[in-house]
N, CA, C and O atoms as a Tinker XYZ file with bonds, in Angstrom:
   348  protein
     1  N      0.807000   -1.187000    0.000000    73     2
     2  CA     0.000000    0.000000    0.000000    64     1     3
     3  C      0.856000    1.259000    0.000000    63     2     4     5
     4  O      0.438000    2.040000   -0.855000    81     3
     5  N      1.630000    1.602000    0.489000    73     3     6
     6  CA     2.356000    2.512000    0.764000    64     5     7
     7  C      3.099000    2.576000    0.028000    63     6     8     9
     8  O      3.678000    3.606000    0.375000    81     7
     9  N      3.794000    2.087000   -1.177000    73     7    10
    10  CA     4.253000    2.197000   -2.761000    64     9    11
    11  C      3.193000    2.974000   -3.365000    63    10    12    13
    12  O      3.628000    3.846000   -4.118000    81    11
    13  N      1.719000    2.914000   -3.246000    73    11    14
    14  CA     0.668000    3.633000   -4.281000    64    13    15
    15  C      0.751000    4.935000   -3.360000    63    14    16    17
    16  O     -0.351000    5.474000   -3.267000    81    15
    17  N      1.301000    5.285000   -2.978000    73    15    18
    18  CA     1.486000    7.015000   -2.931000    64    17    19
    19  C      3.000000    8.126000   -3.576000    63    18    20    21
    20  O      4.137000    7.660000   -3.657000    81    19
    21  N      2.800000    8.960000   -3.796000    73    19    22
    22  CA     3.571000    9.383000   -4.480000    64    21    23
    23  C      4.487000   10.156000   -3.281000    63    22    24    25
    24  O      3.829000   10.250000   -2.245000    81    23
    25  N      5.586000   10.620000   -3.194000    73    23    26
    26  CA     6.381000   11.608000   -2.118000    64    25    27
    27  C      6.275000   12.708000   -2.497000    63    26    28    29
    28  O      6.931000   12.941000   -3.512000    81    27
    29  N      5.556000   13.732000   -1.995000    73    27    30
    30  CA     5.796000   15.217000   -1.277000    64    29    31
    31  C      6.178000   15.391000   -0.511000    63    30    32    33
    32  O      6.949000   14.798000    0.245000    81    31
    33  N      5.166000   17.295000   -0.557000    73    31    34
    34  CA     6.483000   17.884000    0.438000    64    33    35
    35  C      6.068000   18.031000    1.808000    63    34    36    37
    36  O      6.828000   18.599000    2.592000    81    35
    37  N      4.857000   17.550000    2.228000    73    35    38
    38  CA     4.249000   16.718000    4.201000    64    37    39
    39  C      3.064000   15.434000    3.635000    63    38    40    41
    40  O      2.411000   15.083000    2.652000    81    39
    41  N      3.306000   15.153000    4.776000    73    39    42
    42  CA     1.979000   13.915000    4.888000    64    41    43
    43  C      1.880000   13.829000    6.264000    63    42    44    45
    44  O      2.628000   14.389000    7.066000    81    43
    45  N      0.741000   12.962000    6.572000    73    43    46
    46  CA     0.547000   12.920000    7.815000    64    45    47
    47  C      1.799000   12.249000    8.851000    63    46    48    49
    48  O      1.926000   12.632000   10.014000    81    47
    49  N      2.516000   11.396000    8.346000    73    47    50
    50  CA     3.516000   10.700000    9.004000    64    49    51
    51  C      5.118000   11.980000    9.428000    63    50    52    53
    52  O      5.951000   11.948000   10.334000    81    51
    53  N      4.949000   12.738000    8.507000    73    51    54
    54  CA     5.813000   14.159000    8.605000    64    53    55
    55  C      5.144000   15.124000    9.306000    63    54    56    57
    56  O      5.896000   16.083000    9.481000    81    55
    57  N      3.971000   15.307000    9.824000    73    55    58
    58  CA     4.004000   15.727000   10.305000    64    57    59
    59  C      2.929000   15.690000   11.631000    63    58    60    61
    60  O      2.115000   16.473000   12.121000    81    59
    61  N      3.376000   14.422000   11.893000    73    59    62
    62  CA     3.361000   13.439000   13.628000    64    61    63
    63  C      4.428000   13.707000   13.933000    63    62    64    65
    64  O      4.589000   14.222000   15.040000    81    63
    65  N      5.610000   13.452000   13.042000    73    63    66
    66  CA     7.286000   13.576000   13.768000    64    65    67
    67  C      8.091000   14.516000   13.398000    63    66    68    69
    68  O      9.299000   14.370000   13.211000    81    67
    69  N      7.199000   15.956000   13.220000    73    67    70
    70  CA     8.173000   16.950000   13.056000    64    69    71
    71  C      9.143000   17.349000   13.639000    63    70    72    73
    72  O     10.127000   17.997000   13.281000    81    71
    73  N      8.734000   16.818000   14.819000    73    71    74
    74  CA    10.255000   16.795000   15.678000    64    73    75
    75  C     11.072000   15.441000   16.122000    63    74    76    77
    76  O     11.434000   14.984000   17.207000    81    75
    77  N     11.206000   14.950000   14.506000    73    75    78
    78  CA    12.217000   13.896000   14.663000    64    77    79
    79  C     13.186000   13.898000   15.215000    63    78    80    81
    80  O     13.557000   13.199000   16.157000    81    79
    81  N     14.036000   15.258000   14.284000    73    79    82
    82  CA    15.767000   15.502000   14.819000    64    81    83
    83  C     15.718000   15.619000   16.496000    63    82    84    85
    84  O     16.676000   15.415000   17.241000    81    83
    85  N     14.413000   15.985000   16.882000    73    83    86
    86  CA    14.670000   16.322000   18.852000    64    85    87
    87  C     14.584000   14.444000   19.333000    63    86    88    89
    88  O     15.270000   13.879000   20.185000    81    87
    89  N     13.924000   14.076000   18.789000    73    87    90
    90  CA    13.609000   12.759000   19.617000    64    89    91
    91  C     14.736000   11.718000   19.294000    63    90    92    93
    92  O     15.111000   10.900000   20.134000    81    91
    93  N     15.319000   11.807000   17.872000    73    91    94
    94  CA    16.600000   11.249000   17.651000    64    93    95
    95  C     17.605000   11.633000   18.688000    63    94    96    97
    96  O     18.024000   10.867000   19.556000    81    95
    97  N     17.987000   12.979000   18.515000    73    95    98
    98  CA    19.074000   13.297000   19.403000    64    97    99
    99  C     18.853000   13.308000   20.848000    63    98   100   101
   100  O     19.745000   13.869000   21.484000    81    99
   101  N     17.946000   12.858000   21.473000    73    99   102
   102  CA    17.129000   12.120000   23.192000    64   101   103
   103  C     17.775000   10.709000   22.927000    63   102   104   105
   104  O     17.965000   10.141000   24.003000    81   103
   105  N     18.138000   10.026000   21.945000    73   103   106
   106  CA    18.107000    8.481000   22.174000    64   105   107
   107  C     19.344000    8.207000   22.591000    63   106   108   109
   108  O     20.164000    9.123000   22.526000    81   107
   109  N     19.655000    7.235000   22.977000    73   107   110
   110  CA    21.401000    6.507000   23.684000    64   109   111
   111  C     21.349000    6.167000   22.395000    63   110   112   113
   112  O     22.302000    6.710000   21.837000    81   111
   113  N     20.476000    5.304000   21.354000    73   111   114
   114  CA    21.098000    5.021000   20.268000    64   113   115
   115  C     19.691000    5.277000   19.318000    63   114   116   117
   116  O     18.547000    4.829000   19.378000    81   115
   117  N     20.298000    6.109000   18.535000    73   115   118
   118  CA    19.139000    6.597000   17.624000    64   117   119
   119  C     19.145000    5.942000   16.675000    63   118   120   121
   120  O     18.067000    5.390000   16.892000    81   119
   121  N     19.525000    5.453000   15.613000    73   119   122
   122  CA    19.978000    4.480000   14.725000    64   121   123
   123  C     18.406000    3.627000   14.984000    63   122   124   125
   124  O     17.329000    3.799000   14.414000    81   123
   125  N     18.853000    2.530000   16.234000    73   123   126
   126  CA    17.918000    1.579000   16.888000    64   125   127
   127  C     16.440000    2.142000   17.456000    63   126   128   129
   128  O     15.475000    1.442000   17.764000    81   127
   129  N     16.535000    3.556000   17.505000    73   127   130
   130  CA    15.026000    4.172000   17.940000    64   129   131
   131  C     14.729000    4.432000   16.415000    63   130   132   133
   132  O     14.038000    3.470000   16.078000    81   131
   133  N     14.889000    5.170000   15.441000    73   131   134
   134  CA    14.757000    4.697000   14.425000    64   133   135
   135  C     14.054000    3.798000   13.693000    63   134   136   137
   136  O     12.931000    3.921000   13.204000    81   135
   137  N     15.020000    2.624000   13.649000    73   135   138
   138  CA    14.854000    1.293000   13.008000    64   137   139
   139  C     13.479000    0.710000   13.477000    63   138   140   141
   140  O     12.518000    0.375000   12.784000    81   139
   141  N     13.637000    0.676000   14.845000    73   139   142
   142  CA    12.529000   -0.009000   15.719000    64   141   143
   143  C     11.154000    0.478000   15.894000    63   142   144   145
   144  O     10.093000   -0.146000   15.893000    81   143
   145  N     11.425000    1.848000   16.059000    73   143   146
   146  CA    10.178000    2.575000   16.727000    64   145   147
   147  C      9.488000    3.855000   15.624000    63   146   148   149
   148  O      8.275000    3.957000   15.442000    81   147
   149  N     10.384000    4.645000   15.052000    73   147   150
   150  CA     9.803000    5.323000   14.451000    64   149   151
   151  C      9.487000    5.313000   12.704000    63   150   152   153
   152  O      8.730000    6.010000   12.029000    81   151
   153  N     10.333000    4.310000   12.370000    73   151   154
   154  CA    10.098000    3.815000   10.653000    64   153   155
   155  C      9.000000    2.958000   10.855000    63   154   156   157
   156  O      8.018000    3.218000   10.161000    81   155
   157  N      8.892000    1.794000   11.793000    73   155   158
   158  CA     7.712000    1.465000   11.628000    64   157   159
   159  C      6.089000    2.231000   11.649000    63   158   160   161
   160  O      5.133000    2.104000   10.884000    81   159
   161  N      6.315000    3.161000   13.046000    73   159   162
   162  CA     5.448000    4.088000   13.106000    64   161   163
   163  C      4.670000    4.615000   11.964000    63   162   164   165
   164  O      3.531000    4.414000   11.542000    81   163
   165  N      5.850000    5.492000   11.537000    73   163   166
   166  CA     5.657000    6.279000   10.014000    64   165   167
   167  C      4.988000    5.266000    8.638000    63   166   168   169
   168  O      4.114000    5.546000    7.817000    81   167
   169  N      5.743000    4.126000    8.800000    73   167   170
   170  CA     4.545000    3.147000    7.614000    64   169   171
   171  C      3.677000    3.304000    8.151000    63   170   172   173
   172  O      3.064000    4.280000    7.721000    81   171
   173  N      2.973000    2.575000    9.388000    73   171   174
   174  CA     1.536000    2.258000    9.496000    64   173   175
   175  C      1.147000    3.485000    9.589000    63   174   176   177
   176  O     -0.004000    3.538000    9.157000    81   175
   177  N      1.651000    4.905000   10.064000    73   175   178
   178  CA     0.401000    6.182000    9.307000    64   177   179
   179  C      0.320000    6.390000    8.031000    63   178   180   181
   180  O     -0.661000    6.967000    7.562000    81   179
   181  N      1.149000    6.036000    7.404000    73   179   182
   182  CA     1.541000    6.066000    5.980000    64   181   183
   183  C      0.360000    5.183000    5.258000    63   182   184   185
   184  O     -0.104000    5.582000    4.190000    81   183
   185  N      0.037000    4.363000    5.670000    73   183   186
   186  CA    -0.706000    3.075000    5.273000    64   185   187
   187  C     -2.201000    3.613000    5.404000    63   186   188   189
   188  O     -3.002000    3.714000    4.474000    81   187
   189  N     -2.408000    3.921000    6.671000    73   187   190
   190  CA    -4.035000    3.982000    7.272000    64   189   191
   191  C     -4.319000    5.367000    6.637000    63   190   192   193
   192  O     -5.500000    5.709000    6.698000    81   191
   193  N     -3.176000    6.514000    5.840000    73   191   194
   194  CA    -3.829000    7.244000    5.022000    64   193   195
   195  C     -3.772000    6.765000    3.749000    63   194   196   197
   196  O     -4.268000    7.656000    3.059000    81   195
   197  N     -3.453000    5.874000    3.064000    73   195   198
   198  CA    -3.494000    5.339000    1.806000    64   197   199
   199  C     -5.536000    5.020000    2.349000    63   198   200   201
   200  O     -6.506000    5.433000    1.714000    81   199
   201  N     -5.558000    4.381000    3.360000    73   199   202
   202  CA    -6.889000    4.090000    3.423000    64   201   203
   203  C     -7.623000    4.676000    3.738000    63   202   204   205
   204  O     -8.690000    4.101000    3.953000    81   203
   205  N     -7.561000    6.289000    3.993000    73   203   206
   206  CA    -8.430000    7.330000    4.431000    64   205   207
   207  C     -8.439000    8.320000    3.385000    63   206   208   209
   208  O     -9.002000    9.393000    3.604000    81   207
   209  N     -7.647000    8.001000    1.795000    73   207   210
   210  CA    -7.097000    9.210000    1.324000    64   209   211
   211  C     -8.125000    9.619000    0.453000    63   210   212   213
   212  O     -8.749000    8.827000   -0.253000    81   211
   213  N     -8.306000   10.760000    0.482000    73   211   214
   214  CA    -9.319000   11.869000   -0.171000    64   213   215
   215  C     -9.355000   13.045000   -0.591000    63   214   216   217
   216  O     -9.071000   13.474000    0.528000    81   215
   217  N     -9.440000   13.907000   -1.152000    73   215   218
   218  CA    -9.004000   15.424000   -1.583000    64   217   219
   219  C     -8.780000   15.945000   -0.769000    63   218   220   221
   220  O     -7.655000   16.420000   -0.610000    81   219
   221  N    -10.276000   16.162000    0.570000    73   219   222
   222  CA    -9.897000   17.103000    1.376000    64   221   223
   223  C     -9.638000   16.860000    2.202000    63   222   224   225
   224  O     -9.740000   17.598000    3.182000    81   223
   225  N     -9.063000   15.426000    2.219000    73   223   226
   226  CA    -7.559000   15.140000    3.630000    64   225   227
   227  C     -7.012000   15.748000    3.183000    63   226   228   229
   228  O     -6.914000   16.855000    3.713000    81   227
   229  N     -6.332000   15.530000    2.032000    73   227   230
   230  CA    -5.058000   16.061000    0.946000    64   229   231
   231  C     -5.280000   17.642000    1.502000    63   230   232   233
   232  O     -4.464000   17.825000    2.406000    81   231
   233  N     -5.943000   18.610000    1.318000    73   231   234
   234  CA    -6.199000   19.749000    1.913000    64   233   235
   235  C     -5.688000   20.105000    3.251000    63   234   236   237
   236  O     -4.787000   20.832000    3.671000    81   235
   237  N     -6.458000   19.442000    3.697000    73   235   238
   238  CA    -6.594000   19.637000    5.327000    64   237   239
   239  C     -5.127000   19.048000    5.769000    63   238   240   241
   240  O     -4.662000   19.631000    6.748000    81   239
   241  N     -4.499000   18.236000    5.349000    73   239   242
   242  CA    -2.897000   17.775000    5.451000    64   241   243
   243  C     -2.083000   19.701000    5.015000    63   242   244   245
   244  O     -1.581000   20.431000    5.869000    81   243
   245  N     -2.210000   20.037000    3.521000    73   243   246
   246  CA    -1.527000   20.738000    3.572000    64   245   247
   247  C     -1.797000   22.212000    4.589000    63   246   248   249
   248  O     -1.009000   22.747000    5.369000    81   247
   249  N     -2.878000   22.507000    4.316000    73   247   250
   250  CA    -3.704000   23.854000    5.163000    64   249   251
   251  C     -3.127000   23.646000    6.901000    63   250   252   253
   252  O     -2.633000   24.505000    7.632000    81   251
   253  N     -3.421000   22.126000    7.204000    73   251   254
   254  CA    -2.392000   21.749000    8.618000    64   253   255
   255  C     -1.266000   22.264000    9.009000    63   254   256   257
   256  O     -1.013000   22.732000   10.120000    81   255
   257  N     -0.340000   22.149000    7.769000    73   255   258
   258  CA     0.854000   21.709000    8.079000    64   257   259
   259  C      1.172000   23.231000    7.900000    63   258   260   261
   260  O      2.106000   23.473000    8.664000    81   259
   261  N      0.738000   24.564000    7.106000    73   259   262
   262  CA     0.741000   25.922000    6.695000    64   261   263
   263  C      0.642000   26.113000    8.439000    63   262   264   265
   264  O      1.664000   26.126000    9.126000    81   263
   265  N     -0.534000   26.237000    8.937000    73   263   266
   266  CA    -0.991000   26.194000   10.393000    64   265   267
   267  C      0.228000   26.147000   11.163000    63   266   268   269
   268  O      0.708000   27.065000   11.829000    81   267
   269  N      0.750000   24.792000   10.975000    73   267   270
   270  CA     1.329000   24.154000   12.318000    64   269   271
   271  C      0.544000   23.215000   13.236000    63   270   272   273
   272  O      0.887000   22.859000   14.363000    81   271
   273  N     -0.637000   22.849000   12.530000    73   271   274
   274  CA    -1.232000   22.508000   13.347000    64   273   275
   275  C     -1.105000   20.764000   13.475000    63   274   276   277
   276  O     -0.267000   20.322000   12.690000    81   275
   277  N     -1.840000   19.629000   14.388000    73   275   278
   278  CA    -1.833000   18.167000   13.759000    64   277   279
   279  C     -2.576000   17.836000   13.618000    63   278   280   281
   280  O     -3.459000   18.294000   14.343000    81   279
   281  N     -2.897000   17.040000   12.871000    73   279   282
   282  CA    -4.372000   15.776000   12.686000    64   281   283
   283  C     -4.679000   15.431000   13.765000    63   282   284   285
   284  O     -3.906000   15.142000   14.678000    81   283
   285  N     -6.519000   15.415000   13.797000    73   283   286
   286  CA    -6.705000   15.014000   14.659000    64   285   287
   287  C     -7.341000   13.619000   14.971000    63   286   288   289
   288  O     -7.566000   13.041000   16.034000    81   287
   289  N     -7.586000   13.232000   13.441000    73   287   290
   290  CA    -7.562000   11.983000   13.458000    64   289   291
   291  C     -7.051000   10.831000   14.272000    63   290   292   293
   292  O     -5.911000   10.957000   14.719000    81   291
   293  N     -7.583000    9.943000   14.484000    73   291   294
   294  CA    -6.913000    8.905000   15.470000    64   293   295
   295  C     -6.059000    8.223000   15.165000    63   294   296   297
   296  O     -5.251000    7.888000   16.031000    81   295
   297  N     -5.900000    7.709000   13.669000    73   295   298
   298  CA    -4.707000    6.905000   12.978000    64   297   299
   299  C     -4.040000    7.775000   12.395000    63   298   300   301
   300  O     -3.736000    7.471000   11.241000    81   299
   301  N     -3.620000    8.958000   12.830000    73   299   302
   302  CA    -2.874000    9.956000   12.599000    64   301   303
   303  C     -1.763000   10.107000   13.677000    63   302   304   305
   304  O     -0.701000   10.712000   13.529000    81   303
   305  N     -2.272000    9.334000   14.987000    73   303   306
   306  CA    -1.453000    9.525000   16.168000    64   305   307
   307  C     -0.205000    8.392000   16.425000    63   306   308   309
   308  O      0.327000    7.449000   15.839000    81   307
   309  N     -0.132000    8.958000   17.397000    73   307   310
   310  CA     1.502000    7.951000   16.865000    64   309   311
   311  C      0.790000    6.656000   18.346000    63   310   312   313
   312  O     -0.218000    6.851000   19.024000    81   311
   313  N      1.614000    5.602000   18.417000    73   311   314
   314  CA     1.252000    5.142000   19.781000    64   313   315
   315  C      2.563000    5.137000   20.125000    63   314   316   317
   316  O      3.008000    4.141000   20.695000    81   315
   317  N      3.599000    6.498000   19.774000    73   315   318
   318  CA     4.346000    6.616000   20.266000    64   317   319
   319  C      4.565000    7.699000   21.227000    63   318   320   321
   320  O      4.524000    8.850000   20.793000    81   319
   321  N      4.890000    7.410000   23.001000    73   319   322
   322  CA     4.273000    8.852000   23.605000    64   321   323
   323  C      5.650000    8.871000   24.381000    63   322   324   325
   324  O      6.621000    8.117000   24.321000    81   323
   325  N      5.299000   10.387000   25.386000    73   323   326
   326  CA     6.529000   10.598000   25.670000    64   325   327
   327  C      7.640000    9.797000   26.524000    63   326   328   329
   328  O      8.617000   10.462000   26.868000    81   327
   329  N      7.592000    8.391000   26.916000    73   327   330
   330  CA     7.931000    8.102000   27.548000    64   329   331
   331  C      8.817000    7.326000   26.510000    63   330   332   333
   332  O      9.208000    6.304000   27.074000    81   331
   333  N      9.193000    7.378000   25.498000    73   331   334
   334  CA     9.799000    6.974000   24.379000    64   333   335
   335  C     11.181000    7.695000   24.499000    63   334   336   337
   336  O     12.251000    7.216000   24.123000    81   335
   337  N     10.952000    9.249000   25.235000    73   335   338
   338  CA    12.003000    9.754000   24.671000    64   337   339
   339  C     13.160000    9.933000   25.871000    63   338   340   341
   340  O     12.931000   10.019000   27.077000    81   339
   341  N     14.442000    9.966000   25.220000    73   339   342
   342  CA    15.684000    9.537000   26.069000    64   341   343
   343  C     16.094000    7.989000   26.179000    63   342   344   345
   344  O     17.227000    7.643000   26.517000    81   343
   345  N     15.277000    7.275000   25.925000    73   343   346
   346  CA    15.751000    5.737000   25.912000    64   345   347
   347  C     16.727000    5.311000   24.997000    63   346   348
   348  O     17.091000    4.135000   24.985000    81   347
């Protein structure tokens, strides 16, 4: 599923982890927080908007991301929370 989308310039998975570079540089080994925790993450939002995708997500993604604001969608959220970070 996540091959049938094309790459721009946000999606919902960019911008759940806009603050990647902060949560990377929290890890003892970021590499392995990464690998483990946040690439997977990023597919499965990646995925559950292949299955939600519609114009005016597509909208409401970019008009969001102009904002600053996040989805408030539920498969938009990460089930990654703060207790993730520094490990």
């Amino acid at each position: 599923m996540l091959l049938s989308i094309k790459p721009g310039l946000t999606g919902a998975a960019s911008m759940r982890f806009s603050n990647e570079e902060e949560l990377l540089a929290n890890q003892v080994d970021p590499i392995r927080f990464n690998d483990q925790i946040l690439y997977p993450e990023k597919v499965r939002i990646n995925n559950e908007y292949v299955k939600n995708q519609n114009f005016f997500l597509d909208l409401k993604i970019i008009s969001y991301t102009i904002l600053g604001k996040r989805l408030k969608e539920e498969w938009a959220q990460s089930g990654l929370n703060e207790g993730e970070k520094g490990r």
